[in-house]
TORFI-536612 format. One record per atom (N, C-alpha, C, O, CB): residue number from 0; x, y, z. Coordinates in nm, 2 decimals. Glycine has a CB too. Layout:
% residues N
+------+--------+--------+--------+
! tivo !      X !      Y !      Z !
+------+--------+--------+--------+
!  NUM !      X !      Y !      Z !
...
+------+--------+--------+--------+
This chain:
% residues 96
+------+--------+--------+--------+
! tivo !      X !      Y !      Z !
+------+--------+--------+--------+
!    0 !   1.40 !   0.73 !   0.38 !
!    0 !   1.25 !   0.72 !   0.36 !
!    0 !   1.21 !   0.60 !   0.44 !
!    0 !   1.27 !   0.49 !   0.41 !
!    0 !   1.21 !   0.72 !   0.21 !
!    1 !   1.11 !   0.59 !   0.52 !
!    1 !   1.09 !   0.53 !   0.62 !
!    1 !   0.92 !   0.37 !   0.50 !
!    1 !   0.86 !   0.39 !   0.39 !
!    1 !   1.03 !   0.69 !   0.78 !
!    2 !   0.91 !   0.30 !   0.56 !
!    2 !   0.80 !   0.24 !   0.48 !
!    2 !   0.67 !   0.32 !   0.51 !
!    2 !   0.58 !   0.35 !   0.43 !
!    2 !   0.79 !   0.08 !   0.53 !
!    3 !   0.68 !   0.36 !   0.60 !
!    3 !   0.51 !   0.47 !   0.61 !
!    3 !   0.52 !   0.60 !   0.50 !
!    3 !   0.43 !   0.67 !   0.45 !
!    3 !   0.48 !   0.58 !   0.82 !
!    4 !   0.68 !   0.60 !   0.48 !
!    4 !   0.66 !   0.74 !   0.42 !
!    4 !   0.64 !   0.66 !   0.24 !
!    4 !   0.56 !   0.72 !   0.18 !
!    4 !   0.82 !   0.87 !   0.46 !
!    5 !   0.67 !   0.60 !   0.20 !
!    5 !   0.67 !   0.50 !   0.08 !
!    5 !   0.51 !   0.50 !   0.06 !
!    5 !   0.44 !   0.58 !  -0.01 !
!    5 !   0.75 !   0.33 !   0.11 !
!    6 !   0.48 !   0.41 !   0.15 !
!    6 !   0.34 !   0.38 !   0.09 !
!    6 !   0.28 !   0.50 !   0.09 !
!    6 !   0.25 !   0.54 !  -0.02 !
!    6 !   0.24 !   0.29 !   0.15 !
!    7 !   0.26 !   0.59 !   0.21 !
!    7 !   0.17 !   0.71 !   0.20 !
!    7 !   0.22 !   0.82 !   0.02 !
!    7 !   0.14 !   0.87 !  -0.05 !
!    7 !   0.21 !   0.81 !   0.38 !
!    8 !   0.33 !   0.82 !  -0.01 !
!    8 !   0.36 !   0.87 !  -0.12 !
!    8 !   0.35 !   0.78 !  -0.25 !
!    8 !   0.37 !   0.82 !  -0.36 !
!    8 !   0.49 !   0.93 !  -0.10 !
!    9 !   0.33 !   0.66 !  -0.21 !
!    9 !   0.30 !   0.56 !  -0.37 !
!    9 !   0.17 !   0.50 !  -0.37 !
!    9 !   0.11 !   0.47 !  -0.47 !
!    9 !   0.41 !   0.40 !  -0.38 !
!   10 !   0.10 !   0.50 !  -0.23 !
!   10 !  -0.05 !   0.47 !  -0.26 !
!   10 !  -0.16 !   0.50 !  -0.38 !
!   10 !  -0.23 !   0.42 !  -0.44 !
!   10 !  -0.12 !   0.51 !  -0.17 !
!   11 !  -0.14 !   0.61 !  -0.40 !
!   11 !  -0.26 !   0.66 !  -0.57 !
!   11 !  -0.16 !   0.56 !  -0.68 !
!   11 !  -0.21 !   0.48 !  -0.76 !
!   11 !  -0.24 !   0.92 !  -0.64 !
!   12 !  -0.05 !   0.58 !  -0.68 !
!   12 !   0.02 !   0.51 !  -0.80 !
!   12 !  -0.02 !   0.36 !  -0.82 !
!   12 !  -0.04 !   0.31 !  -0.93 !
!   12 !   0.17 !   0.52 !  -0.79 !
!   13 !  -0.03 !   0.30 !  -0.67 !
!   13 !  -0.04 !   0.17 !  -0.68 !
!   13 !  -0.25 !   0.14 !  -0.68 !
!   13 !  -0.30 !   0.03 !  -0.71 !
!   13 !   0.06 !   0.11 !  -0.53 !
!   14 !  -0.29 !   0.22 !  -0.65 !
!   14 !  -0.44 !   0.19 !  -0.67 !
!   14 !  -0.48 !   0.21 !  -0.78 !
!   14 !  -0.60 !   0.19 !  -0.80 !
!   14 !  -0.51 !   0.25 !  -0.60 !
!   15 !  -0.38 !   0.26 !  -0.88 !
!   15 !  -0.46 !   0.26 !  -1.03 !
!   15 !  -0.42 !   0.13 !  -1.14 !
!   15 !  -0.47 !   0.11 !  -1.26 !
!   15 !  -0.42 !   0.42 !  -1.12 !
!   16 !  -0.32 !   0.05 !  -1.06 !
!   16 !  -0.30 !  -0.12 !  -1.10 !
!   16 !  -0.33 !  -0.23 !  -1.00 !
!   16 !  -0.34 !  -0.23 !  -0.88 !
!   16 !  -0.15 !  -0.16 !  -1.14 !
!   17 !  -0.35 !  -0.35 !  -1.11 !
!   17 !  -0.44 !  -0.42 !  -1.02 !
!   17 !  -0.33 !  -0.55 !  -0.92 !
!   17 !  -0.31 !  -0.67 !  -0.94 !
!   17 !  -0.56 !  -0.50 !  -1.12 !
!   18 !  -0.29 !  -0.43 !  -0.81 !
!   18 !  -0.15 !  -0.46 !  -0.75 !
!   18 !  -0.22 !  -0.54 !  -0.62 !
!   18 !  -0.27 !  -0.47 !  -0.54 !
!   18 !  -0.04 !  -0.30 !  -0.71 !
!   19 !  -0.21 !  -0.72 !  -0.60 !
!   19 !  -0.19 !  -0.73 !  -0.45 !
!   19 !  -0.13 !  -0.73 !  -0.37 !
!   19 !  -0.17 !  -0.76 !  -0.26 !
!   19 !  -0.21 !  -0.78 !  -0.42 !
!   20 !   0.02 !  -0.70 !  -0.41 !
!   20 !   0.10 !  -0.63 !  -0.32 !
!   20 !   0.17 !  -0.58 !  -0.37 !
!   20 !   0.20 !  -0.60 !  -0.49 !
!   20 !   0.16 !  -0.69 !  -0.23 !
!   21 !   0.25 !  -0.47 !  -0.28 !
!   21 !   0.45 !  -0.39 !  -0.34 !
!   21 !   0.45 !  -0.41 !  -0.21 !
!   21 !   0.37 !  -0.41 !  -0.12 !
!   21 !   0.50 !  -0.18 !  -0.41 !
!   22 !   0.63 !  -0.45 !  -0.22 !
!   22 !   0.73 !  -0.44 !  -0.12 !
!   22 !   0.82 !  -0.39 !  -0.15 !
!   22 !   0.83 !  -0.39 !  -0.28 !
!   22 !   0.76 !  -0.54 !  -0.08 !
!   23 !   0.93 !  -0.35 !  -0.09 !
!   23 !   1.05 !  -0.31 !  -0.10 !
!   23 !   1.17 !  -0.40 !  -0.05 !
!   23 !   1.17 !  -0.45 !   0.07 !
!   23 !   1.04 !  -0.20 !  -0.05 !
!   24 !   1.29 !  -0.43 !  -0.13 !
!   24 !   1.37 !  -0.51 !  -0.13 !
!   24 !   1.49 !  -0.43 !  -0.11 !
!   24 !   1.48 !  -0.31 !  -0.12 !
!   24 !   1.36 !  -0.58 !  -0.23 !
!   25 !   1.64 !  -0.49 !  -0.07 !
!   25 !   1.76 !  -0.47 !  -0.13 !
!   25 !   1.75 !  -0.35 !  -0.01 !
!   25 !   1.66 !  -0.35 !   0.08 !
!   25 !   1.78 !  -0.44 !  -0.32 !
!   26 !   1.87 !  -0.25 !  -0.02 !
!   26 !   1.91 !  -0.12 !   0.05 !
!   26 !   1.84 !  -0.10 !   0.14 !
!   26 !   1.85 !  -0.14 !   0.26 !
!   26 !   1.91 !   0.00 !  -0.01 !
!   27 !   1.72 !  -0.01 !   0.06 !
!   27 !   1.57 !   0.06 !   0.13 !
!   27 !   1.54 !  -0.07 !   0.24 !
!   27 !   1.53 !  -0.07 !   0.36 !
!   27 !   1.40 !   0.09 !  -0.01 !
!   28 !   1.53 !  -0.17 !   0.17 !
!   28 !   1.45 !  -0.28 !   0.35 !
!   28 !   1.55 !  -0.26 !   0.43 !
!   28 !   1.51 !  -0.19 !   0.52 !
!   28 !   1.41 !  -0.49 !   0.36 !
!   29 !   1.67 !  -0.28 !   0.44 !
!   29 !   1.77 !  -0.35 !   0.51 !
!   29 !   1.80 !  -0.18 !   0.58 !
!   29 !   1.88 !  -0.19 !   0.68 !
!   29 !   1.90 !  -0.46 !   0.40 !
!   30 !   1.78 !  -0.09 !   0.55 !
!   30 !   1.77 !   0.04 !   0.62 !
!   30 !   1.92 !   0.06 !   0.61 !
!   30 !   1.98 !   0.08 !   0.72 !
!   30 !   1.70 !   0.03 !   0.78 !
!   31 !   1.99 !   0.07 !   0.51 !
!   31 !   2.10 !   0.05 !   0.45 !
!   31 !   2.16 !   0.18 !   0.24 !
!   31 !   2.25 !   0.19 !   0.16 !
!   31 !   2.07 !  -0.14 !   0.43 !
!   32 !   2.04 !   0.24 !   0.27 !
!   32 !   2.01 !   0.31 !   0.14 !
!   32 !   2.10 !   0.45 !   0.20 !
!   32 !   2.13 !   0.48 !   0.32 !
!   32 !   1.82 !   0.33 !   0.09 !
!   33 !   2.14 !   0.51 !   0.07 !
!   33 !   2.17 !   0.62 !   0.07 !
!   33 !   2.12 !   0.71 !  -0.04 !
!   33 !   2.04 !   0.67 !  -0.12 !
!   33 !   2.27 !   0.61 !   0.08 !
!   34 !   2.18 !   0.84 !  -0.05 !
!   34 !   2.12 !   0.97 !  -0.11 !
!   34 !   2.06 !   0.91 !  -0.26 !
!   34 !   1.95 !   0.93 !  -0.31 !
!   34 !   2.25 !   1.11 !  -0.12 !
!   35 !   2.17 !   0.83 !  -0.34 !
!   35 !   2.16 !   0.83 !  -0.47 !
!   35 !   2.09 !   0.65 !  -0.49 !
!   35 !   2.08 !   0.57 !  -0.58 !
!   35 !   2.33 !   0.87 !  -0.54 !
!   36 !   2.06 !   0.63 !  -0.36 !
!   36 !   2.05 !   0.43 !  -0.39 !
!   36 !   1.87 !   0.47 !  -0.49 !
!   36 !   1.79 !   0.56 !  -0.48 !
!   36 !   2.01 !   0.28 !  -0.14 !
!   37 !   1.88 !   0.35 !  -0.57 !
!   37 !   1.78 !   0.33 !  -0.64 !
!   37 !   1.68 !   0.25 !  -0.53 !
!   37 !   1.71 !   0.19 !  -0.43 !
!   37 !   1.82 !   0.26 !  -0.78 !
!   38 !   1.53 !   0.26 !  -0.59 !
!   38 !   1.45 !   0.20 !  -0.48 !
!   38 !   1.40 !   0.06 !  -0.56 !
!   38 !   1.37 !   0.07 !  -0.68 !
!   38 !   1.31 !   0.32 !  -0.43 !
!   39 !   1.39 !  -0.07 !  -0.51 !
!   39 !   1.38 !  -0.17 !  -0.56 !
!   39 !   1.25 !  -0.20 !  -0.48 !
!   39 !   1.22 !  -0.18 !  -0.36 !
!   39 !   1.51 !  -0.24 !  -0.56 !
!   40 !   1.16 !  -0.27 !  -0.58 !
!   40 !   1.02 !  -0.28 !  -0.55 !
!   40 !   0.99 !  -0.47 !  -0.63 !
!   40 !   1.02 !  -0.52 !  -0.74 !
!   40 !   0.91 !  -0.11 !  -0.66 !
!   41 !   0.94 !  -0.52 !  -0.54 !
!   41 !   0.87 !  -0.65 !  -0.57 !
!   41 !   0.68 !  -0.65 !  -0.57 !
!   41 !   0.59 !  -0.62 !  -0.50 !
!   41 !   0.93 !  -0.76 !  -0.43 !
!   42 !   0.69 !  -0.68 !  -0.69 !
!   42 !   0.53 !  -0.66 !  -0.68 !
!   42 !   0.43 !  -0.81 !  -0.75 !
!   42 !   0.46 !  -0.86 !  -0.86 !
!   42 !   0.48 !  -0.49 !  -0.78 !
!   43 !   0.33 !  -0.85 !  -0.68 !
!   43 !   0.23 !  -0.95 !  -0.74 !
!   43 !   0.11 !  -0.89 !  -0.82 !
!   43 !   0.10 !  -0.77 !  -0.81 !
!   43 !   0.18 !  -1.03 !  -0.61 !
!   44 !   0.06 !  -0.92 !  -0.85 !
!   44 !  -0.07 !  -0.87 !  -0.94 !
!   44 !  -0.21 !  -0.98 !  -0.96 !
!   44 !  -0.21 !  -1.09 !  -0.91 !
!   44 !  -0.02 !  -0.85 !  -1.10 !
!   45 !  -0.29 !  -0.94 !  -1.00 !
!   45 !  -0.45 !  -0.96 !  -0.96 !
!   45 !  -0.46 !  -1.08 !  -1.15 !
!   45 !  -0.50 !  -1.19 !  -1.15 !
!   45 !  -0.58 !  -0.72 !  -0.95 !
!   46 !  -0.44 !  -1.04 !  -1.24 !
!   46 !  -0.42 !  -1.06 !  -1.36 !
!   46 !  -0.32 !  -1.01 !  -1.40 !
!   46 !  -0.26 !  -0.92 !  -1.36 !
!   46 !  -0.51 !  -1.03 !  -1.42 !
!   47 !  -0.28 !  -1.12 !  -1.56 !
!   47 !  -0.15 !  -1.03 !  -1.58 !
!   47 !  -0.15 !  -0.94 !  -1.58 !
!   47 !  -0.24 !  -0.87 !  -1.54 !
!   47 !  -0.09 !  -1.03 !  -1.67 !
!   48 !  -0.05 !  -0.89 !  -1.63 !
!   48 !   0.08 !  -0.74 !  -1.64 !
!   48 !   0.13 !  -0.74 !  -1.73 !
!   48 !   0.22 !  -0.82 !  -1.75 !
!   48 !   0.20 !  -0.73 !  -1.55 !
!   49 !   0.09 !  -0.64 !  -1.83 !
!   49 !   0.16 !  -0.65 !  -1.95 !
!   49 !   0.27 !  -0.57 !  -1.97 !
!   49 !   0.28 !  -0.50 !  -1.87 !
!   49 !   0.09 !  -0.63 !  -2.06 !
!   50 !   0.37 !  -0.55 !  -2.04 !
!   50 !   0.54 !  -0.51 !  -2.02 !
!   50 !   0.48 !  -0.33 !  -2.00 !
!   50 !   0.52 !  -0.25 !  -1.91 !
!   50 !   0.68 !  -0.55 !  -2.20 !
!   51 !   0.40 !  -0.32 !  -2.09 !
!   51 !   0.36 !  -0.13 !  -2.06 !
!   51 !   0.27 !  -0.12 !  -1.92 !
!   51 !   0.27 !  -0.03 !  -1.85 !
!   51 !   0.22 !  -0.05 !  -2.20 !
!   52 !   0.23 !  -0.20 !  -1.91 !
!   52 !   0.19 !  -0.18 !  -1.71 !
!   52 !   0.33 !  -0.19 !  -1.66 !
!   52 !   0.37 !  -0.09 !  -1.60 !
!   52 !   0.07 !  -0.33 !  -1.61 !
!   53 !   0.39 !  -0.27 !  -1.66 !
!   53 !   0.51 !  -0.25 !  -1.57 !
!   53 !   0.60 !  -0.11 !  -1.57 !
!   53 !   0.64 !  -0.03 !  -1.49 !
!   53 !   0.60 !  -0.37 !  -1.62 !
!   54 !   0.61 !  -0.12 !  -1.72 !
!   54 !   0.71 !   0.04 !  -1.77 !
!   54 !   0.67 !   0.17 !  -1.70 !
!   54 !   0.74 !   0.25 !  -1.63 !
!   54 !   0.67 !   0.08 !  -1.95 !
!   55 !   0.50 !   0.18 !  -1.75 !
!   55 !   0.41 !   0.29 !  -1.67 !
!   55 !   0.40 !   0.30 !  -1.52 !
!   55 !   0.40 !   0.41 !  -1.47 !
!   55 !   0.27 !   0.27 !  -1.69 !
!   56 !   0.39 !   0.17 !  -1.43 !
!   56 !   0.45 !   0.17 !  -1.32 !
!   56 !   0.56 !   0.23 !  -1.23 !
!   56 !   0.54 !   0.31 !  -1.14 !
!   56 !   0.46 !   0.11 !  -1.33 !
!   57 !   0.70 !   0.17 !  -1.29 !
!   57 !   0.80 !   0.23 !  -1.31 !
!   57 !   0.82 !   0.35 !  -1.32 !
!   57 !   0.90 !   0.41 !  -1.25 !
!   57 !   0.83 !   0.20 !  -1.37 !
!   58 !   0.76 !   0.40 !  -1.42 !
!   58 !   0.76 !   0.54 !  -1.45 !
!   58 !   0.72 !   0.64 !  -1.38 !
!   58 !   0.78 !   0.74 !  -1.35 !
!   58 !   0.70 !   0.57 !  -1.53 !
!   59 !   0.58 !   0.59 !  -1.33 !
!   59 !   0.48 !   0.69 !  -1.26 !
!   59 !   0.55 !   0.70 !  -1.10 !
!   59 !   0.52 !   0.79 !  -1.03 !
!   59 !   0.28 !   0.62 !  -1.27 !
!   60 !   0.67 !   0.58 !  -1.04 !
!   60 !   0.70 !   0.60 !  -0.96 !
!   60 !   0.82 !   0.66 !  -0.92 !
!   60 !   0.84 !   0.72 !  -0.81 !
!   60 !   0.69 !   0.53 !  -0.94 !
!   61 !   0.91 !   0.63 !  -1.03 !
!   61 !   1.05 !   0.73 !  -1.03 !
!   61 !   0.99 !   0.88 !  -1.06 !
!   61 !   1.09 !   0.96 !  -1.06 !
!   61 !   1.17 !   0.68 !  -1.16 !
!   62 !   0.90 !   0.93 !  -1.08 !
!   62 !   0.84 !   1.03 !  -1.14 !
!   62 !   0.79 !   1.06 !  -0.96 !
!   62 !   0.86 !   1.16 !  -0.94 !
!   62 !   0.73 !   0.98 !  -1.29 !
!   63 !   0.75 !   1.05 !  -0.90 !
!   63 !   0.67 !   1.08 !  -0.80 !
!   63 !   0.79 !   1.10 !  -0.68 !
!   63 !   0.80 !   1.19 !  -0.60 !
!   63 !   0.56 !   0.96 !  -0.78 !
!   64 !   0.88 !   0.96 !  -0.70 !
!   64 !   0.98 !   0.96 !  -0.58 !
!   64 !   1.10 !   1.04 !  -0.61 !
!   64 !   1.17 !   1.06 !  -0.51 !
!   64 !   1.03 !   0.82 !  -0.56 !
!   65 !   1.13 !   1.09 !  -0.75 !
!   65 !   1.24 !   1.13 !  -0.79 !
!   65 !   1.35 !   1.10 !  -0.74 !
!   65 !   1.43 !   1.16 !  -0.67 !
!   65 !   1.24 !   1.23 !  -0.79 !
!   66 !   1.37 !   0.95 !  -0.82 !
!   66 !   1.45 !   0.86 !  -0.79 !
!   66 !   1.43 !   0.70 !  -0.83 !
!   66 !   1.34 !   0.63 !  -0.82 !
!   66 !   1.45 !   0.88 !  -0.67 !
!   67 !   1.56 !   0.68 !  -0.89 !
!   67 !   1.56 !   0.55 !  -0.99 !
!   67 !   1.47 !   0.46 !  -0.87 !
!   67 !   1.46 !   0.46 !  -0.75 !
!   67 !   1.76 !   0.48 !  -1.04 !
!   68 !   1.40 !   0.37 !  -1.01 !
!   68 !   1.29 !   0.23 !  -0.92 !
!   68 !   1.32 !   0.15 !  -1.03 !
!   68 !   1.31 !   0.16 !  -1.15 !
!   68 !   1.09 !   0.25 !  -0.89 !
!   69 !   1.36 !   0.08 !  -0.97 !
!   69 !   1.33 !  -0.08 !  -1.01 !
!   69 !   1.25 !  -0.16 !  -0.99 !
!   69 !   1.28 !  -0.22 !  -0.89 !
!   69 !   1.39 !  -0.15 !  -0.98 !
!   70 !   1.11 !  -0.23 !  -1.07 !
!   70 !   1.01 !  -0.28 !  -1.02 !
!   70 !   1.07 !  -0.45 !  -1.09 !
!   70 !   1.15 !  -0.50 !  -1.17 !
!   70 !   0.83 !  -0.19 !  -1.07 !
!   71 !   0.98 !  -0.49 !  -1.03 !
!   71 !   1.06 !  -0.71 !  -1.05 !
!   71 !   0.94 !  -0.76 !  -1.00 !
!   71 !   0.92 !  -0.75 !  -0.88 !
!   71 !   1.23 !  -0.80 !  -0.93 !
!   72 !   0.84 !  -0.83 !  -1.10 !
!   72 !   0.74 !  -0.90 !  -1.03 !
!   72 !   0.79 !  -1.04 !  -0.99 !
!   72 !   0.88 !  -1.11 !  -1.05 !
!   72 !   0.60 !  -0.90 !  -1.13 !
!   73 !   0.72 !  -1.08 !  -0.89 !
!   73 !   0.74 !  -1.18 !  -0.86 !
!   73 !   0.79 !  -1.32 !  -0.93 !
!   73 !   0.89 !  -1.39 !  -0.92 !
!   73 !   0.66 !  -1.19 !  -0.81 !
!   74 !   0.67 !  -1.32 !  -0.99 !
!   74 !   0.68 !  -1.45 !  -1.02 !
!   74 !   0.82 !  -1.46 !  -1.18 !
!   74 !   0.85 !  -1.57 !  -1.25 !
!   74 !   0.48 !  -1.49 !  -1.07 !
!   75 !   0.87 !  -1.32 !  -1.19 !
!   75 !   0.95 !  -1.27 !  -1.33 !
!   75 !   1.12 !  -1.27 !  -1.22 !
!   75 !   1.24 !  -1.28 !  -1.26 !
!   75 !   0.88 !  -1.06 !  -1.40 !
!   76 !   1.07 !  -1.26 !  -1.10 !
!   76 !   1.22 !  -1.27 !  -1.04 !
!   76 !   1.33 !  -1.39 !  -1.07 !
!   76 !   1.28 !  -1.50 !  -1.09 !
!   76 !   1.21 !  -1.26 !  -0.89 !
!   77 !   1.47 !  -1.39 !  -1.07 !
!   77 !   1.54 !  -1.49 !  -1.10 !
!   77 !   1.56 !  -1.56 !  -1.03 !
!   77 !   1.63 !  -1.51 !  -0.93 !
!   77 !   1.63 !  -1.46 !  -1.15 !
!   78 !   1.53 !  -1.72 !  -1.01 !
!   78 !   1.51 !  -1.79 !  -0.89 !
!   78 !   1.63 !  -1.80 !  -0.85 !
!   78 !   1.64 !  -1.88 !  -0.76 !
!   78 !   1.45 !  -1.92 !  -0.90 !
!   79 !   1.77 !  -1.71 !  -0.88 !
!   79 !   1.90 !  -1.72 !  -0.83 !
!   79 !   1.87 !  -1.62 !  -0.71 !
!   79 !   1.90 !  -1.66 !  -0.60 !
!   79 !   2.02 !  -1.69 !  -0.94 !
!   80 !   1.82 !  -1.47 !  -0.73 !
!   80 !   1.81 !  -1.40 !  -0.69 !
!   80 !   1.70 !  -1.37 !  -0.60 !
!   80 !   1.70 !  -1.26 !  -0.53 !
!   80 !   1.85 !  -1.35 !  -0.75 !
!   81 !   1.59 !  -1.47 !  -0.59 !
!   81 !   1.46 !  -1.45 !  -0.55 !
!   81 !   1.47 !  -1.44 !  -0.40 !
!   81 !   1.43 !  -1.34 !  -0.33 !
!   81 !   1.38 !  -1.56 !  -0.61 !
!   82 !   1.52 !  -1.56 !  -0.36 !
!   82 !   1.57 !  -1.58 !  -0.22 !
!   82 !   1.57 !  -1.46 !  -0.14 !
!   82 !   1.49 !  -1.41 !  -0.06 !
!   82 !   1.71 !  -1.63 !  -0.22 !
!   83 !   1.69 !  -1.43 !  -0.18 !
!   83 !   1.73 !  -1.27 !  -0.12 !
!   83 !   1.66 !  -1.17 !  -0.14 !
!   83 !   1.64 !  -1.10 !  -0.03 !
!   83 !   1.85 !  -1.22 !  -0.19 !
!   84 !   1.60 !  -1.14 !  -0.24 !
!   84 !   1.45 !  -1.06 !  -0.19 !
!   84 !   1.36 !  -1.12 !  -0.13 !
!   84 !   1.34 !  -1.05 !  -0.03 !
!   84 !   1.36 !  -1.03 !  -0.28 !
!   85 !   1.30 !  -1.22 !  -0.14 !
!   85 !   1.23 !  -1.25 !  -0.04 !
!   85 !   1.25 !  -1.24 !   0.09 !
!   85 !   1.16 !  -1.22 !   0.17 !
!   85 !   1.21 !  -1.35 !  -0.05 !
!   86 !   1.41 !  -1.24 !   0.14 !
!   86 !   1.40 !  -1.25 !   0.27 !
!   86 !   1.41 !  -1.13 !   0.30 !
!   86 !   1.36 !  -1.09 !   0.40 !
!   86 !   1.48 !  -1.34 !   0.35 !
!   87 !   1.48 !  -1.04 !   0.23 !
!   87 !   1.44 !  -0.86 !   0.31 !
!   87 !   1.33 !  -0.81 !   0.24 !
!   87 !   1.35 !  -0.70 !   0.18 !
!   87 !   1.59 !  -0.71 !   0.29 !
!   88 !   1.22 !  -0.85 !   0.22 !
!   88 !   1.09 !  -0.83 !   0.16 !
!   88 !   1.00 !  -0.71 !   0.30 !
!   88 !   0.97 !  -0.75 !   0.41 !
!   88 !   1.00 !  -1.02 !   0.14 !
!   89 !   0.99 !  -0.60 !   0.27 !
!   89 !   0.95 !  -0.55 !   0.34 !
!   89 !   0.78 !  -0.51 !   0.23 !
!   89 !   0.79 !  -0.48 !   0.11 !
!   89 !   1.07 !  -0.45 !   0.39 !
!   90 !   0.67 !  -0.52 !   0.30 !
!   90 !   0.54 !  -0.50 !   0.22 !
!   90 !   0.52 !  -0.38 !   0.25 !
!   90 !   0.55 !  -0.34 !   0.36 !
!   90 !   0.42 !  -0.59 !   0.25 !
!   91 !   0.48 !  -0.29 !   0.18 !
!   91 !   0.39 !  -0.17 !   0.24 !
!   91 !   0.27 !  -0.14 !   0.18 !
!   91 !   0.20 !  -0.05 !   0.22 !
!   91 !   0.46 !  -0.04 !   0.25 !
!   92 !   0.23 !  -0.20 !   0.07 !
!   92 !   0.09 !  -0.18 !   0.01 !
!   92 !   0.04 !  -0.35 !  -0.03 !
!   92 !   0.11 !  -0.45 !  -0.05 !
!   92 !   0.09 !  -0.06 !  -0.14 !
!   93 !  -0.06 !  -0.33 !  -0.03 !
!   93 !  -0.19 !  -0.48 !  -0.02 !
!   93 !  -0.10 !  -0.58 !   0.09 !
!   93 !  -0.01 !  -0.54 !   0.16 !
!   93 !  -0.21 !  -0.58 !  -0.24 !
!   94 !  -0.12 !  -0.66 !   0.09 !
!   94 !  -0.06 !  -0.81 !   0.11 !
!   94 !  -0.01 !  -0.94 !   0.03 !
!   94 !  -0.05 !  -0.99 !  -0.07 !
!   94 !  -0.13 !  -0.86 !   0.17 !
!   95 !   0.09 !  -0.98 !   0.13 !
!   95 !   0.13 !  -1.16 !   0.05 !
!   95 !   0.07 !  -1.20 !   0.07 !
!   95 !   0.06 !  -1.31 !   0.04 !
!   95 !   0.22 !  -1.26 !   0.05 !
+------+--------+--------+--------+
């Protein structure tokens, strides 16, 4: 799945939270994914996020993509592991 094809298929999901950005991390950026890879998503927000916005998120996207997601907000990422997303940070909806 290409990043044009991501956003064009996650845009309604992501316009009904108050998302200033998703990106995609891990496999999917690095153009390295396969049939069963889960899709890993980095996302910032407008105001908090409470754990059921995140969950519903999640949901509404493995539900759409049919296919495990992992969402990790930013600022919740593990500064061990942050790095490394950040640098294969690929954006496809709002901006950093």
């Amino acid at each position: 799945m290409t990043l044009e094809e991501l956003k064009y298929k996650t845009e309604s999901v992501f316009d009904k939270y108050p998302i200033k950005y998703a990106g995609v991390f891990g496999s999917f950026a690095r153009g390295e994914e396969k049939s069963d890879s889960d899709v890993d998503i980095m996302i910032d927000y407008y105001r908090p996020f409470s754990l059921l916005d995140l969950i519903g998120l999640e949901n509404n996207l493995k539900d759409l993509l049919q296919k495990k997601v992992d969402v990790v907000t930013e600022n919740g990422a593990s500064k061990y592991m942050k790095p490394n997303m950040l640098r294969d940070l690929k954006v496809f909806y709002g901006s950093r």
